[in-house]
C-alpha positions in Angstrom: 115.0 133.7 111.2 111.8 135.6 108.7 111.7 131.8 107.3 111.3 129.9 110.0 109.0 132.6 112.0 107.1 132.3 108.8 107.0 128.7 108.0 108.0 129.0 105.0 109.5 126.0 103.3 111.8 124.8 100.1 108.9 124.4 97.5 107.3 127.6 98.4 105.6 130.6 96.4 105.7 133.6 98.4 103.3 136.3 97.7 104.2 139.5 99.5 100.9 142.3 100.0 100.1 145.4 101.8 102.3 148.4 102.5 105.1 149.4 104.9 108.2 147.2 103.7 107.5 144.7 101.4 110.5 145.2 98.9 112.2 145.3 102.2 111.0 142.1 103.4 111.1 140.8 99.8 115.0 141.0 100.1 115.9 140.1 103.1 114.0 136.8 102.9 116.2 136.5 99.7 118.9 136.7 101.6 117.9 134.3 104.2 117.0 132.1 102.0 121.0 132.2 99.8 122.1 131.4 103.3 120.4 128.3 103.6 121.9 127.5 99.8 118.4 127.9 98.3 118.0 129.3 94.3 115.2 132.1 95.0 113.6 133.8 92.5 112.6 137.1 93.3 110.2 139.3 91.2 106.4 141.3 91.2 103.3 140.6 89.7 102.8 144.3 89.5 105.9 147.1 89.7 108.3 147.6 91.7 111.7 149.9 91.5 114.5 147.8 90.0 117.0 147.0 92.9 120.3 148.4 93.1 123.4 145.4 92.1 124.4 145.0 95.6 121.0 143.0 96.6 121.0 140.5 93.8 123.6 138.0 92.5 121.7 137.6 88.8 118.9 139.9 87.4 117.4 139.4 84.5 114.9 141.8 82.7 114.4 139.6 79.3 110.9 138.8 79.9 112.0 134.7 79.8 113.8 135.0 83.3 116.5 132.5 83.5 114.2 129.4 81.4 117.0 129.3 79.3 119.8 129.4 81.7 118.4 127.6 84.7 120.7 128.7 87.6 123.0 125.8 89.6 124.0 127.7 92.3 122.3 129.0 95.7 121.6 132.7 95.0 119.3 135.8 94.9 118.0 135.8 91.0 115.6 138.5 89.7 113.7 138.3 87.1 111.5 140.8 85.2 111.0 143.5 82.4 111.9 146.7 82.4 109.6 149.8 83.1 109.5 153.1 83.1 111.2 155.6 86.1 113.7 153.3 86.9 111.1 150.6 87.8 110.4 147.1 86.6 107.4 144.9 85.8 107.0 141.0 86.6 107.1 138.0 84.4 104.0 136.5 82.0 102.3 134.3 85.0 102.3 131.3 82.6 106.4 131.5 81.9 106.2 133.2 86.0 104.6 129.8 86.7 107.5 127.4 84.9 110.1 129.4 86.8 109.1 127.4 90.0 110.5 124.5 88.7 113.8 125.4 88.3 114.1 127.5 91.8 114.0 126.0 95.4 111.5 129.4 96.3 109.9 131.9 94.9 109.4 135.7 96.5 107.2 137.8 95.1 106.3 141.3 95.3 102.6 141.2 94.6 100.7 144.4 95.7 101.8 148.2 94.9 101.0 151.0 97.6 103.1 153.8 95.8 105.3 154.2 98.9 103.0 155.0 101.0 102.5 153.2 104.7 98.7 152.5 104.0 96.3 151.6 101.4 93.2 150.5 100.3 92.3 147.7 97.6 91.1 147.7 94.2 88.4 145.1 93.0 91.5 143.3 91.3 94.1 143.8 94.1 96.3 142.4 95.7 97.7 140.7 92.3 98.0 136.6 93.8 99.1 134.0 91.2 96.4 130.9 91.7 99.8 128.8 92.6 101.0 130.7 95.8 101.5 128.5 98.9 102.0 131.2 101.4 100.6 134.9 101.1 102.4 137.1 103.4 100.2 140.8 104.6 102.6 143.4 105.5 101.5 145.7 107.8 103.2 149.2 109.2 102.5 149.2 112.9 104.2 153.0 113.0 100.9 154.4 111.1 99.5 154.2 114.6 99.3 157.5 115.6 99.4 159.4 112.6 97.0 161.6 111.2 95.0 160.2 108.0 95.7 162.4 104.9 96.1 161.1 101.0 100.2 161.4 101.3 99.6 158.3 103.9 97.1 156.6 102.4 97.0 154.8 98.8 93.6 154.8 96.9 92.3 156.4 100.1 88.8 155.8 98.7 88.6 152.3 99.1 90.7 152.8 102.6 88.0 154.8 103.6 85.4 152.0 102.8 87.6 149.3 104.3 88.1 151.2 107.9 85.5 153.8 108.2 88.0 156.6 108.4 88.0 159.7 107.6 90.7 162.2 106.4 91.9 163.6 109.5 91.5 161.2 111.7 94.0 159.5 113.6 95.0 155.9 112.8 93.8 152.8 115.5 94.6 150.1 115.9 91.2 149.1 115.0 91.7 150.5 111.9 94.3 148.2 111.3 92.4 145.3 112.3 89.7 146.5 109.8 92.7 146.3 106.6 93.5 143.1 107.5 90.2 141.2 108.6 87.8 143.0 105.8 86.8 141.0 102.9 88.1 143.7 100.5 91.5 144.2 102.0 94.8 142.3 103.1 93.8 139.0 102.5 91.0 139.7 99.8 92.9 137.3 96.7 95.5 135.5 99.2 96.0 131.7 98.1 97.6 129.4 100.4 98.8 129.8 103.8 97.9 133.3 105.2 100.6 135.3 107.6 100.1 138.5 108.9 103.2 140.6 109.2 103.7 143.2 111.6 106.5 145.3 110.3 108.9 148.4 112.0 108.1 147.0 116.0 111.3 149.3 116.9 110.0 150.9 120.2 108.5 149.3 123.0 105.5 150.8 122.6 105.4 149.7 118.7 105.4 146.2 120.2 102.6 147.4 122.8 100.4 148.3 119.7 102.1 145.2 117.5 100.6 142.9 120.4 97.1 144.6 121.0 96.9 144.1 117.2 97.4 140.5 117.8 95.3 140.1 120.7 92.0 141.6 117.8 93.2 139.3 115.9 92.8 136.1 118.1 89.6 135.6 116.8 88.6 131.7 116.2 87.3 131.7 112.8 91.2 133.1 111.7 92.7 130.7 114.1 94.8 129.0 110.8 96.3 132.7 110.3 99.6 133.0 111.4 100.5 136.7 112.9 104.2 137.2 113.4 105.4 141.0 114.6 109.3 142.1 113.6 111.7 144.5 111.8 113.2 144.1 109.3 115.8 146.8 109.5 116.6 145.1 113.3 116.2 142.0 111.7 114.6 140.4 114.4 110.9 138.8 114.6 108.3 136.8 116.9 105.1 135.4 116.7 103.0 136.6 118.8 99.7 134.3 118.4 98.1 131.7 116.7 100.8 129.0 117.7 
């Protein structure tokens, strides 16, 4: 189970960054969570492609979310406004902010990489509401390998700032290390509990590079971050440090 690997409990605001499968995650954590008979909320604080009907049981793109029609059963309800190119937008954070008293959990999308497996960070990104309790950093461990160009990359400038690299180059694991550990990147506005998500481990030597991630990572100033390695398409997940 995502949950448990992640700790996440009833109560909780999830804010979802990085790049490599956060919509992804963003559902299937919905889904988890309708199985457990929680009301989840699910929406962005930036944009995000409207989902197709068969991965919600209520949407609603009003602006007010469901204030007025506070849901009673366990479900998968997103709220929003609608956007251009078949995308939508999140709610006001103040009305955003009410909505977690009427839902057992919150997801959020709350970063925007424009589909691409890497990125760099804005002054103002990732977009974290001051009341998250767990900020979740997805990172693609099949970038590994690949060679840097701007159709990988998002805002490559300020990827280039965060890791060194250059276009090119060939992506490290110690450039991964770099997006999540570097005060302008991964983790740069997180609020609350901190996870780091290793996303697409499909291959034994995904989870080779997943767990010399970790082992970087092991370092005992970060020792309250939580690093977890999965897929969600397998739908299966461990932590691999930090206990």
């Amino acid at each position: 189970m995502f949950l448990e690997a992640f700790g996440l409990l009833r109560g909780g605001v999830v804010s979802i960054v990085g790049a490599g499968g956060k919509t992804s995650l963003l559902f299937h954590l919905g889904r988890e969570a309708k199985k457990q008979g929680l009301k989840t909320l699910l929406s962005t604080t930036t944009k995000m492609y409207s989902p197709t009907s068969d991965l919600y049981d209520v949407i609603d793109l009003t602006g007010d979310g469901f204030i007025k029609n506070p849901p009673e059963n366990p479900g998968i309800y997103v709220a929003g406004k609608p956007f251009a190119h078949e995308k939508m937008t999140g709610l006001d954070e103040d009305i955003l902010a009410r909505h977690c008293g009427i839902f057992d959990m919150v997801l959020l999308e709350a970063d925007g990489a424009a589909r691409k497996p890497l990125k760099g960070w804005l002054d103002f990104e990732p977009v974290v509401p001051t009341f998250t309790t767990d900020t979740i950093g997805v990172v693609d461990i099949q970038t590994v390998g690949r060679v840097i160009d701007e159709n990988l990359v998002h805002r490559f400038d300020c990827f280039e700032t965060i890791t060194g690299a250059r276009l090119g180059d060939t992506v490290t694991i110690n450039h991964l290390e770099k997006i999540i550990s570097h005060s302008k990147g991964l983790f740069a506005k997180s609020v609350g509990n901190t996870i780091v998500y290793i996303n697409k481990v499909e291959s034994e030597q995904d989870l080779f590079h997943a767990r010399s991630l970790g082992a970087l990572l092991a370092d005992p100033l970060s020792a309250d971050r939580k690093v977890v390695a999965g897929s969600v398409q397998r739908s299966w997940i461990e932590q691999i440090i930090h206990q």
